[in-house]
Backbone bond lengths (Angstrom), bond angles and torsions (degrees), N, CA, C in turn:
res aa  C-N    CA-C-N  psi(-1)  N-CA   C-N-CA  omega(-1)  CA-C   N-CA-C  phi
1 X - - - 1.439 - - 1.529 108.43 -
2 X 1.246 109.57 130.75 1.849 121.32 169.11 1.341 105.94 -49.42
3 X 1.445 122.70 168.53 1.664 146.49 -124.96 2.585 59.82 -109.90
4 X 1.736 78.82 -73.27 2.124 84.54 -176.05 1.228 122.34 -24.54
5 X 1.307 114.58 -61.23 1.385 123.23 -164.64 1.844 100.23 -72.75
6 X 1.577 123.71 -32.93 1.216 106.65 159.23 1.650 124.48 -40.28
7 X 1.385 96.56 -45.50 1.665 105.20 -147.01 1.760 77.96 -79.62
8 X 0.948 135.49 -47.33 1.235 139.02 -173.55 1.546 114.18 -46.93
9 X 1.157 107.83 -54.90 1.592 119.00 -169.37 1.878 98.72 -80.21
10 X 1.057 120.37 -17.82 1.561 135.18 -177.53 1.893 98.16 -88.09
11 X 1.124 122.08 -53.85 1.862 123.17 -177.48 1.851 92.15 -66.40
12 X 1.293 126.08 -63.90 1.055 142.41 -161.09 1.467 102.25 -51.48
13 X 1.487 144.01 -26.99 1.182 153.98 -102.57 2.010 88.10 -135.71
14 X 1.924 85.66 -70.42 1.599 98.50 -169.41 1.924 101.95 -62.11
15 X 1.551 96.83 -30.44 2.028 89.15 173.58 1.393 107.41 -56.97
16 X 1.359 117.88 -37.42 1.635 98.72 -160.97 1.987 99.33 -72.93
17 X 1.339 96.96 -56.15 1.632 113.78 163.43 1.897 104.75 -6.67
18 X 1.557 105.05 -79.52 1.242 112.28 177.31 1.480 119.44 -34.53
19 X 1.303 94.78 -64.33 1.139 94.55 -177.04 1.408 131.27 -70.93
20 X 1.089 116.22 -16.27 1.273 128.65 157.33 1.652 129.96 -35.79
21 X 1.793 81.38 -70.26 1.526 104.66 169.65 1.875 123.25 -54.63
22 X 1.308 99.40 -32.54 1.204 108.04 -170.97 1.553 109.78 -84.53
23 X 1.153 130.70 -15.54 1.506 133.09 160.49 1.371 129.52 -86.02
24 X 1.567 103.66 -10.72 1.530 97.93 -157.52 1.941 87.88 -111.50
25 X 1.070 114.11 -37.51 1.717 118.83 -163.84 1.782 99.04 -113.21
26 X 0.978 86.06 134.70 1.808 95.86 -169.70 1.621 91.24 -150.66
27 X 1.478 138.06 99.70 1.494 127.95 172.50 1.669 99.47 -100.77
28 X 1.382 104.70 137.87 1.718 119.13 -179.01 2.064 89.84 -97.35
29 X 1.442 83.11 137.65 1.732 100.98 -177.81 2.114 88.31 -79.70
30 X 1.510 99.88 139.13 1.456 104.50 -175.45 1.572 101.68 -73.26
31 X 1.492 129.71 -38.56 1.359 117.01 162.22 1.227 134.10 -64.61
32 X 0.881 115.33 -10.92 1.915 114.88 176.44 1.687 101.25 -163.08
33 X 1.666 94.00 100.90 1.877 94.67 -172.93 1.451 111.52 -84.61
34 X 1.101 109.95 10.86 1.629 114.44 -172.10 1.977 96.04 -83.27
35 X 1.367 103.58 -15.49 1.571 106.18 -179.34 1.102 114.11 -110.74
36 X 1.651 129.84 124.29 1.398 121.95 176.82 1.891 98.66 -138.35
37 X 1.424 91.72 163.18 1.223 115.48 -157.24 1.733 97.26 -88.35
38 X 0.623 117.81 133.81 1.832 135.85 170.86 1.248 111.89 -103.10
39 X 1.136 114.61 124.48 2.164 116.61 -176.52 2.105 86.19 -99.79
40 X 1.315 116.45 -8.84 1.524 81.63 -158.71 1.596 112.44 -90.98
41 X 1.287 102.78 25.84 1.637 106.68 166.33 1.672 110.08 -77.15
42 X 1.532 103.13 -47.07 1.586 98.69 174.97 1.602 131.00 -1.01
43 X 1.740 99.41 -75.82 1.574 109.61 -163.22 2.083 92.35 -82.03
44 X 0.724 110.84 17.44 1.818 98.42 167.63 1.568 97.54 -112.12
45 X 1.515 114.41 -49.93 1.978 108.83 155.72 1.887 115.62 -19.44
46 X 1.583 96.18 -71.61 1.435 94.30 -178.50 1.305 134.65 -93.34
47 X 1.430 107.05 3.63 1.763 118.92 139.60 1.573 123.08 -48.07
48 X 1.316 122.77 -71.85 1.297 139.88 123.91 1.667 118.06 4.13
49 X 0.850 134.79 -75.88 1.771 128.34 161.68 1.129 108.75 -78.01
50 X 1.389 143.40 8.88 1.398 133.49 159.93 1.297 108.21 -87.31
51 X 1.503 118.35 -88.00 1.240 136.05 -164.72 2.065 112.35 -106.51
52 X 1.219 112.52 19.48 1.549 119.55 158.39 1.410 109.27 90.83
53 X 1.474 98.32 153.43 1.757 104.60 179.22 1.216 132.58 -16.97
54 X 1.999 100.20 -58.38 1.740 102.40 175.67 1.412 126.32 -65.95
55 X 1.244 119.41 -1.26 1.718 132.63 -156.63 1.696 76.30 -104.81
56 X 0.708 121.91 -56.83 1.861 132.03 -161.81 1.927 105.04 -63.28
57 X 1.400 98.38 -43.80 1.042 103.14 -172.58 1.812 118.43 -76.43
58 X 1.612 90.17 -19.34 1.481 102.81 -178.62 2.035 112.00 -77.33
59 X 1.601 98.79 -24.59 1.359 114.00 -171.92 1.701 107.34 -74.94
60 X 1.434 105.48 -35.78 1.356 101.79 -180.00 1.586 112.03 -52.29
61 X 1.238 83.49 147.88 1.781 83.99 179.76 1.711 106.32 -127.15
């Protein structure tokens, strides 16, 4: 497999990740439940310090 299709199958990976995370886990803060915490920013965070802004920006979902 190419150096690309690594980096490809690796960006492609943390999007599904995100998104994953971001549908399934939703925690409501016990003082104000109208606000809850989302984990599925995480894997676009460490898209973002891996492979750079646009890779990060592509992960957000």
């Amino acid at each position: 497999m190419t150096q690309k299709a690594r980096r490809l199958t690796r960006i492609s990976f943390l999007g599904a990740m995100g998104t994953i995370l971001m549908l399934s886990i939703q925690i409501p803060f016990p003082w104000a439940p109208f606000l809850k915490y989302d984990p599925g920013n995480i894997p676009a965070l460490m898209a973002t310090f891996l492979f750079g802004p646009l890779e990060g920006m592509i992960c957000r979902n």
